[in-house]
GUPA-524932 format. One record per residue (C-alpha): residue in one letter; x, z, y. Coordinates in pm, whole numbers, plus 50000, padded with zeros to 5 digits. Layout:
// GUPA-524932
AXZY;...
This chain:
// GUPA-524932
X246482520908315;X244012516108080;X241332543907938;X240662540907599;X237322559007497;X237332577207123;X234572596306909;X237032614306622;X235512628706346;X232132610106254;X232842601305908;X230222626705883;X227432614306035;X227872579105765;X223902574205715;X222522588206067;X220952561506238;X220942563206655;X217262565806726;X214952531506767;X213792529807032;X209652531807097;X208632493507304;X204652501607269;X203252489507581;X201862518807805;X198212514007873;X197822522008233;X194542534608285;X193082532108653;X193352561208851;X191042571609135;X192002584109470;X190002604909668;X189482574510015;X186752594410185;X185892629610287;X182472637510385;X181292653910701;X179272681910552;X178482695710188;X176062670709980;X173732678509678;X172622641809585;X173162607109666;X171652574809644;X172102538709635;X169862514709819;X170632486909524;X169452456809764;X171832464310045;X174672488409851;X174542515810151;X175052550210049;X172812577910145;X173212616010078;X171412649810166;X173222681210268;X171602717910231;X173912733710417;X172592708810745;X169542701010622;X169762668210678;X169722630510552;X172662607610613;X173212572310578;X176782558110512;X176222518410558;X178472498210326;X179962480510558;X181092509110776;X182632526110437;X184542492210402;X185912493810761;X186682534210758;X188592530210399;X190452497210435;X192532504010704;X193652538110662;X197352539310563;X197422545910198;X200372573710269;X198002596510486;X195412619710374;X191552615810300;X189792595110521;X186852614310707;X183492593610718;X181422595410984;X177682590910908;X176052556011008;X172722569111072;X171962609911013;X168692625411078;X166912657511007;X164472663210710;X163502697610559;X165212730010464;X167272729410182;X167012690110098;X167862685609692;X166982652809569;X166932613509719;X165712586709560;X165592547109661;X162522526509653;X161512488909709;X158312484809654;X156852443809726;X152542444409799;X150672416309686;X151432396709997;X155162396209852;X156002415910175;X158662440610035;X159582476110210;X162222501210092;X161832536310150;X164032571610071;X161852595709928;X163622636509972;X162042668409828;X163292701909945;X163432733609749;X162192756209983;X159552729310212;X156002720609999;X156062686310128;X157452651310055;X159702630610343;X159652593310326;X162312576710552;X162252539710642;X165452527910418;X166292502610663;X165662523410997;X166632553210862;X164132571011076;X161272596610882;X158292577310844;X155972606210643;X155982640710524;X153032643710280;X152482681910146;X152772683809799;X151562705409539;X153772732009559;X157812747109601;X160612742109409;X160902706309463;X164352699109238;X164002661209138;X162472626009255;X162612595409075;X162032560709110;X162012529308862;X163652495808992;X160432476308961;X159262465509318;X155692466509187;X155792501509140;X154532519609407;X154962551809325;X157362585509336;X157502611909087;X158712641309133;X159262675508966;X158642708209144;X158002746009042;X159392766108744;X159042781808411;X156202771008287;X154612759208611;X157132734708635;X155372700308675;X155582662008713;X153562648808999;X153132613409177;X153362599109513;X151772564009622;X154022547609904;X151282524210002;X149132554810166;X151792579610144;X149562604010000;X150292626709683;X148712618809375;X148862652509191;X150022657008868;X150282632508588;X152252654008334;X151062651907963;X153292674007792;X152852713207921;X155632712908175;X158352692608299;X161322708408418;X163292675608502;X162602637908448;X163262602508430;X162032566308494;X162652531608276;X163402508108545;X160352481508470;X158312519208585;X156342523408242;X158032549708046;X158742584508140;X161402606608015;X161102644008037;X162222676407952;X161062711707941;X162222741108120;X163272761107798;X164832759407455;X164742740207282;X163602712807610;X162112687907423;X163132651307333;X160062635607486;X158552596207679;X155162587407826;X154002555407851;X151982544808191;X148732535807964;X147662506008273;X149642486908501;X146582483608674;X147522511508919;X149622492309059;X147482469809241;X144702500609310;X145362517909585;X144272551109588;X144682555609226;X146782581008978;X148742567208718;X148142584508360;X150142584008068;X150302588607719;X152982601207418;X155042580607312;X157602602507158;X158132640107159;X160522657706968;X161432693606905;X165072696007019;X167352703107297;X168652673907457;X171102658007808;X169652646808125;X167932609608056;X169582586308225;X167842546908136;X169972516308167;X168932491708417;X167382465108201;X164942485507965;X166742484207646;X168422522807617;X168432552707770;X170982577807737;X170702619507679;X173852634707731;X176382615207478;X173112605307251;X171902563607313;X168722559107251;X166352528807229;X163902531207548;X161252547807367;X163632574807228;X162392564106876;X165452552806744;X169372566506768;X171372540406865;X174912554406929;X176802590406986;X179572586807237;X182642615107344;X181082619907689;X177682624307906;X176382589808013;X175652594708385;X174562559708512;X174762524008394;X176522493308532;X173912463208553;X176652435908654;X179152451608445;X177652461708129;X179102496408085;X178062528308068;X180132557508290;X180342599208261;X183022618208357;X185182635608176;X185602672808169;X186762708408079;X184952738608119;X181052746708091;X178472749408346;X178362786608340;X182362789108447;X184302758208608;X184042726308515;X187392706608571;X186832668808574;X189602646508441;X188832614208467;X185832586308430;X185012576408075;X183472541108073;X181962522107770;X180622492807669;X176602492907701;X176662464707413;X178892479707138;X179352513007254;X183252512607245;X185402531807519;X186792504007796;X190612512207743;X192012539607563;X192272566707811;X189692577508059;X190712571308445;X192522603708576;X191122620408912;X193432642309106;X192442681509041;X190992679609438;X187912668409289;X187232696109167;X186022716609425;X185292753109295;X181692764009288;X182532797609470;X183872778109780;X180312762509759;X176992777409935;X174912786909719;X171072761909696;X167842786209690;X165802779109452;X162242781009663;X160462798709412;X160922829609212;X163202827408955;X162622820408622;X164762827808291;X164442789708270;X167272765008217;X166822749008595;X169802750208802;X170332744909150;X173422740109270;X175822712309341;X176332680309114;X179292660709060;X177662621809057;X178692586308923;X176662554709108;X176752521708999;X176702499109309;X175852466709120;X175172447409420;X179282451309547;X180242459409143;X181602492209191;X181322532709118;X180862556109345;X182052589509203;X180762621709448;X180322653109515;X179752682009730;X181932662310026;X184142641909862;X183892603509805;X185422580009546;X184792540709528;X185912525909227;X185452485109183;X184272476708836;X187292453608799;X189672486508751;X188062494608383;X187672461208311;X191452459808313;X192172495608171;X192932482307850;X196072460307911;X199362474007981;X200042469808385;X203002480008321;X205472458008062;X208222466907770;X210092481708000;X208682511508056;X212242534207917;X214882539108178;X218032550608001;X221252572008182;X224482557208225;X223712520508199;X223612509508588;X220272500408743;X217102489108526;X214202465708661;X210742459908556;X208472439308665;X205382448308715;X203422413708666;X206032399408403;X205762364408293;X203102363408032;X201122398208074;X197852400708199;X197722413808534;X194002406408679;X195492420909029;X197932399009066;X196192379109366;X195502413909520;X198692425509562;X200772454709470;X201972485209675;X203722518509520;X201902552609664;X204612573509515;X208222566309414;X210522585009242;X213432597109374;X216202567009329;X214072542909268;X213342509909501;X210222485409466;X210142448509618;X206682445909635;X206782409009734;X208782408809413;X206712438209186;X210192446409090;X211122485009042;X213962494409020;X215922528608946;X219222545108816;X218162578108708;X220292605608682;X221252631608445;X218952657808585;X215602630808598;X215452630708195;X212122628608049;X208642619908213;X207782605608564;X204462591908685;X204032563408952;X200912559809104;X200652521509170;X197312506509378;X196652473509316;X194532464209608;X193512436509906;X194652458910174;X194632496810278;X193282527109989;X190562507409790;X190942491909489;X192712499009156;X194772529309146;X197262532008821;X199142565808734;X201952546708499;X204412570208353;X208332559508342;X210812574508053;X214122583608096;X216062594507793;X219392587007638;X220672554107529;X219102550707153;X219262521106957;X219252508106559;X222892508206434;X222892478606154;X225222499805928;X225792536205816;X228692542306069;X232162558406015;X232782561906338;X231602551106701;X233012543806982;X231422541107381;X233482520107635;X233802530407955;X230072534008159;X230802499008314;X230082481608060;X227782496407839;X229472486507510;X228752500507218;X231322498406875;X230032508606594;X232632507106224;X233012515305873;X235132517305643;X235222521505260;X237592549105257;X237182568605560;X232812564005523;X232392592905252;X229122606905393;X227152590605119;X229302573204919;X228032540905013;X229832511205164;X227442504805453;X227482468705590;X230282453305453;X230712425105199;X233002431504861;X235972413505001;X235882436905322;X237522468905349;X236542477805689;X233962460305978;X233342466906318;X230002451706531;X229882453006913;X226712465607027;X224742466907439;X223392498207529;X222442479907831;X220552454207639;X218972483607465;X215922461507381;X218442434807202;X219032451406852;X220912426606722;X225322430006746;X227132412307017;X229652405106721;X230552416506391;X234152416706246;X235072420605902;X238732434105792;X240682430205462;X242092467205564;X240562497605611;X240172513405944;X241282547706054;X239442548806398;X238812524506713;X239322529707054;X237302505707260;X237262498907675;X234912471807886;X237382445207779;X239702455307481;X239502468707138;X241442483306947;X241412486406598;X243702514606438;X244442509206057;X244792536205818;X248542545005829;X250692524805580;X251372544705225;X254902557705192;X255942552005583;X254932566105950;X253752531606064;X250612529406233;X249542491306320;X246832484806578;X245192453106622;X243872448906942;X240392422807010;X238962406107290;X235792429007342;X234252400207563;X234792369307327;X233172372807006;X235892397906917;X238802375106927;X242222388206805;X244862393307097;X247922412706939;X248652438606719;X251132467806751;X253322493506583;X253882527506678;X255582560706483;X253082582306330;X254632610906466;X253792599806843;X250322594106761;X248172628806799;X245082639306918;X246602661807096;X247652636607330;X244232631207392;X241812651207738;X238362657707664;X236582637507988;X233302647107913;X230102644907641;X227332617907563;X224682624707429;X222672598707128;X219192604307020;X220382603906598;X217592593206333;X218342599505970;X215682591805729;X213592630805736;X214242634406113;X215582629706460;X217542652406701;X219832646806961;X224032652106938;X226442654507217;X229432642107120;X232972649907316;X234422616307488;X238002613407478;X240972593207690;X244392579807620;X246222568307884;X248582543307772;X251022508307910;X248862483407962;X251362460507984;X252512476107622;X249162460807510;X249212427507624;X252312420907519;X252342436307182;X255992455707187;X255232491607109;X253492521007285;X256222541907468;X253582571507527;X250652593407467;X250112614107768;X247692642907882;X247942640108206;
């Protein structure tokens, strides 16, 4: 028996259009997993830029710990990528002061060209400086300073520089003082403006940034008046004004080869004279290798929660966001500040704008070009490589998976996109449920069902081995079969779910929607076209047919169709011509039958399909009621006459 597939009564629907469908590539942006826990709470970290090891200081141990980058390689790469956070344990730890706060790297190189790199801590509630060796990791000094409240230490990149600055007391106390590394010994204050409630240093060492403790702080740089400090031991750098400003401004972060710095979302040039750009986030560090600029971005304020939601990144040359979207971090990141401990301040509190607490950090590891995103005791390494491809599509056209048409593939490197991980290799951390992935071939493929429409996300790494590398959330649509019909339709007709044919007709008499004749030429009274909802990419008919009679309806199956003409005048004749489906529409045979055995209500309701439906104002979706005859196949071939209509 054959089934025969009908839509009746669509002469209505004569200038609806089934929905195009939307082929924009998907820009994948890279997503970052959480690889590492860390063992304890940390306030700050810091890069050693000649080496790339991380070190951090935790409050809550009062402690120093070095994480060599090495070890961080070994501990991350062969972790599954299935199982949870990785737990680093510290290469080197050792104890420094209560209540720790700020670390800063420097490499300073004497006259000799003999070079030494140190970690310089200060400690909120502790009125001294701690040097460590940065190579040892053992303390090496602790050189009282002038006073409590340590909350910042900087250091510029230049290895002539021998100093440390660092801020320390509050309100209007606060202060910016100096520390030489080639006695160890504090050099007292150096500040020129009033009071310095937090700072910055150009990375050639000759410009400070600063800002006050109150409102607004101040938009202000010093200049270091002599280099000839540098080679006088025992002396105190001074400074002069080189720009001061009355308004509020964002931390200063400088880029790495004294051209900018940043405040908050403002670039500046490196004296702060001149505005150079305004971009949508808070510039946090600078990538030397990479040229970009990263910040996180965000939701909340300081004073509530502050939900992060992915890495911005941006070109340091034109300003312009890398890729449209920012990467996306899972919501773990965000740890909430009342699971934190809280950070004394040292000193008496002050109705200043200082705060002491926990900060979420982005590091720029030039040396092994990658970000390190951390905070509180969490870990993120991101390689630079994963925004330098955020902008292309990982993921190609086929990013739609439609019901009802059998199994859809896509590849994931296709033939002629841009896939920079291709060499890396490809691995799917989740997979929805149905779907399969080759990943020797990057070939996904799925069958979704009825109950999977609308959005699913993937998260793809693209990676040498284990959890680092480039992390992709790429989101998969499943909808209903919509495509371009290339004429206002009297009626349509859906073959069986085999075959995913689609036949679409009109018909000058029965298409009285509009009024207009649709697709077919003067000399035609009726035309059918043959459409793929499989090939839903493929717009273009199968085949077209034109007819010198007008049609009534069509039934159509994987193989046949069959044409039913509008009933001759006067008798109870109806003729059928019946078509090839497979062969360019090809005639076979054509039939009569009585009028009076032909009904509808012969025909069984076997279910609904439902078409996304674009008209020229708007689109919706219709479910329309599929209907079966059974009838003689051998009747068909042969072309006698139908003996039956049945319901059964």
């Amino acid at each position: 028996m054959v089934l025969f597939s009908v839509i009746p009564s669509l002469a209505t629907l004569a200038s609806l259009l089934l929905g195009t469908i939307h082929n924009k590539l998907v820009s994948a942006a890279p997503w970052v997993k959480i690889s590492a826990s860390l063992p304890e709470f940390m306030d700050d970290f810091e890069v050693n830029h000649n080496t790339g090891d991380l070190a951090s200081i935790s409050p809550v141990t009062n402690k120093a710990y070095l994480f060599r980058h090495d070890d961080i390689v070994a501990s991350t790469i062969t972790a599954p990528i299935t199982s949870g956070d990785v737990t680093l344990s510290p290469s080197e730890e050792v104890s420094v002061c209560t209540t720790p706060y700020s670390i800063s790297y420097k490499m300073y190189q004497d006259q000799h060209n003999i070079a030494r790199s140190y970690y310089g801590i200060v400690c909120t509630q502790v009125d001294k400086l701690f040097v460590l060796d940065a190579i040892t990791f053992s303390l090496i000094a602790e050189t009282p300073i002038g006073g409590l409240g340590a909350s910042n230490i900087i250091s510029s990149r230049n290895p002539r520089d021998p100093f440390f600055y660092y801020n320390y007391e509050s309100g209007h106390d606060s202060t910016l003082a100096a520390l030489d590394v080639r006695s160890m010994e504090d050099r007292g204050n150096i500040m020129v403006f009033d009071s310095s409630m937090d700072a910055a240093i150009s990375a050639d060492g000759r410009v400070i940034y600063s800002r006050g403790p109150w409102s607004p702080s101040g938009l202000q740089s010093i200049e270091l008046t002599t280099t000839d400090v540098w080679n006088q031991t025992g002396s105190t750098p001074s400074f002069k004004i080189l720009h001061d400003e009355h308004k509020s401004t964002g931390a200063y972060v400088p880029d790495t080869v004294n051209e900018k710095t940043s405040s908050g979302k403002v670039i500046y040039s490196k004296t702060l004279e001149s505005q150079l750009a305004s971009l949508d986030f808070d510039v946090l560090c600078w990538g030397a290798s990479s040229s970009y600029m990263f910040g996180f971005a965000t939701q909340g304020r300081w004073y509530d929660e502050i939900t992060v939601t992915g890495i911005f990144a941006a070109s340091s040359e034109d300003f312009q966001l890398v890729g449209a979207e920012a990467a996306i971090l899972p919501d773990k990141f965000s740890v909430h500040k009342d699971s934190l401990p809280e950070i004394p301040r040292g000193v008496e509190g002050s109705s200043d704008f200082k705060r002491i607490a926990f900060r979420r950090e982005l590091i720029a590891n030039d040396l092994h070009s990658e970000l390190i995103a951390a905070y509180a005791n969490q870990l993120s390494i991101i390689p630079y490589k994963c925004f330098e491809g955020s902008s292309v599509s990982f993921v190609p056209n086929a990013t739609y998976f439609f019901l009802g048409i059998g199994p859809q593939s896509i590849s994931i490197d296709e033939t002629g996109k841009q896939n920079i991980f291709a060499s890396d290799g490809i691995s799917l951390v989740t997979l929805t449920e149905g779907a399969i992935f080759d990943s020797m071939a990057k070939m996904l493929t799925w069958e979704p069902t009825e109950d999977q429409l609308g959005s699913h996300e993937l998260l793809i790494l693209a990676a040498s081995g284990g959890r680092r590398g480039c992390y992709f959330n790429v989101t998969l649509h499943v909808s209903y079969p919509s495509m371009e019909l290339p004429f206002n339709p009297s009626g349509i007709s859906v073959a069986d779910e085999s075959s995913g044919l689609l036949v679409v007709w009109t018909s000058r008499e029965s298409n009285y929607y509009n009024g207009n004749d649709g697709f077919c030429p003067e000399q035609s009274k009726g035309c059918l076209s043959v459409m793929s909802l499989v090939r839903v990419h493929d717009r273009q008919p199968i085949a077209t047919k034109y007819f010198d009679f007008s049609i009534e309806r069509i039934f159509a199956t994987s193989d046949r169709i069959v044409v039913a003409k509008t009933k001759d005048q006067g008798t109870n004749r109806q003729t059928f011509h019946v078509f090839d489906a497979e062969d360019q529409v090809e005639s076979l045979t054509t039939f009569v039958v009585n009028r009076e055995t032909y009904s509808s209500s012969s025909s069984m309701t076997i279910g609904t399909r439902t078409f996304r439906i674009k008209d020229t104002n708007r689109l919706k979706d219709i479910t329309i009621d599929l209907y079966t005859f059974e009838v003689d196949e051998r009747e068909l071939l042969h072309g006698t006459s139908i003996l039956s209509f049945t319901s059964d």
